[in-house]
N, C-alpha and C positions, 0 to 999 in steps of 0.2 A: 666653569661651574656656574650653574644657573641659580641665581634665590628664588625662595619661595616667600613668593609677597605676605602666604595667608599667616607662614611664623614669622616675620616679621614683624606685625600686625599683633599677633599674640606675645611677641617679645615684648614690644612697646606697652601693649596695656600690662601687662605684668608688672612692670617697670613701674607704670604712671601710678599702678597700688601699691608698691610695693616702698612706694618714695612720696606718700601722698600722707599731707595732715591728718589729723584725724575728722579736723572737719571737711576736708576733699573728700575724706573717703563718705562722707555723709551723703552727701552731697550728688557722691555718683552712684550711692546704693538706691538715692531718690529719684534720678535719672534713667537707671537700670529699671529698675518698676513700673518709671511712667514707659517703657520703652517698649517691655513685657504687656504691660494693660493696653496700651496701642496696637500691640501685635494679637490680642486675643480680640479684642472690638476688630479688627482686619478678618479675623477669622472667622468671624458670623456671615460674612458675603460668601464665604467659600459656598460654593453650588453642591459638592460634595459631602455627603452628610459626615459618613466614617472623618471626611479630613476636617471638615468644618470640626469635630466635637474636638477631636485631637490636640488645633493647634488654639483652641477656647480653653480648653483643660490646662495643655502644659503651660498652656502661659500664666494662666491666672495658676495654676502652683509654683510658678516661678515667683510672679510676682508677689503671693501670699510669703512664704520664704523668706524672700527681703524683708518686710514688715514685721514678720514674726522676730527676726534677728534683730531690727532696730530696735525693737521694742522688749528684745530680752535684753541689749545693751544699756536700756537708759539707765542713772544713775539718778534713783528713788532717793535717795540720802541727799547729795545733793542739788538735784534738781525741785524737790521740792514740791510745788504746786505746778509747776511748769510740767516737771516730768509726769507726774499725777494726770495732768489731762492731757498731754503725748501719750498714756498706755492705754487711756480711753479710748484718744483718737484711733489709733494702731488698730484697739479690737475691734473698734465698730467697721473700720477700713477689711479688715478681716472676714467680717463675716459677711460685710456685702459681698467682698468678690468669691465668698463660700455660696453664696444665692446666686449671684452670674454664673457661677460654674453649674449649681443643681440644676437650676433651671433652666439653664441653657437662652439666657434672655441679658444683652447687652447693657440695658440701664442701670443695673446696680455699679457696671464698669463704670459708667461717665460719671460718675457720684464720685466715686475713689480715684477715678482722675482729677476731677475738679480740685479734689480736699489736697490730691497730693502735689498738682501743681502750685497753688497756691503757698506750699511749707516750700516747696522747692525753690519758689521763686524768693520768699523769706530768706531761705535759709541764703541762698545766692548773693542776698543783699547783706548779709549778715556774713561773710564770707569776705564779699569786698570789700566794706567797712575797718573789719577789724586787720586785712592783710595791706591796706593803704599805707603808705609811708607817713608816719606821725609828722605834724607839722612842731619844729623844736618852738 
């Protein structure tokens, strides 16, 4: 009997959400997005008009999605002023890649790239920080 590598693959990441922090899973929802906005900026070189709009669309609706989900998770009560300007950050992240998509015009991407690599990279330090082995 032969495997197939591609469920294996889907086994594993199943697995790696399914068994993951809540700050992992943060973490890879920030990862998933930047991966999505990457692949829709990819899609502007498409020579192909039809394929060029398609994979700018689906991706920035992919990667809108994620954002919208983070940001109907945060916890307003106790997050506080932190969370207060994460739902900011969130809408304004939002509605730029809703202007990439109208317009059909890559800069509003690399704006919401920027913004979200920068949390990702936060949040990654903030990650390993707090899973370090306490010194007694």
């Amino acid at each position: 009997m032969q495997k197939n590598p591609s469920g294996s693959a889907k086994l594993y990441q199943t697995n790696a959400v399914l068994t993951a922090s809540p700050g992992k899973l943060v973490q890879m929802l920030l990862d998933g997005t930047l991966r999505f906005i990457r692949s829709a900026e990819a899609g502007f070189n498409e020579p192909v008009l039809t394929k060029r709009n398609e994979t700018v669309h689906n991706n920035i609706l992919r990667a809108q999605a994620i954002i919208a989900e983070l940001q109907a998770n945060l916890n307003m009560e106790a997050g506080g002023e932190f969370a207060a300007t994460m739902f900011r950050l969130y809408d304004f992240m939002h509605q730029r890649l809703q202007e990439s998509n109208l317009k059909k015009t890559p800069e509003p991407l690399k704006d919401v790239e920027k913004i979200l690599k920068d949390i990702s990279e936060a949040w990654h330090q903030m990650l390993t920080q707090t899973e370090a082995p306490q010194a007694n």
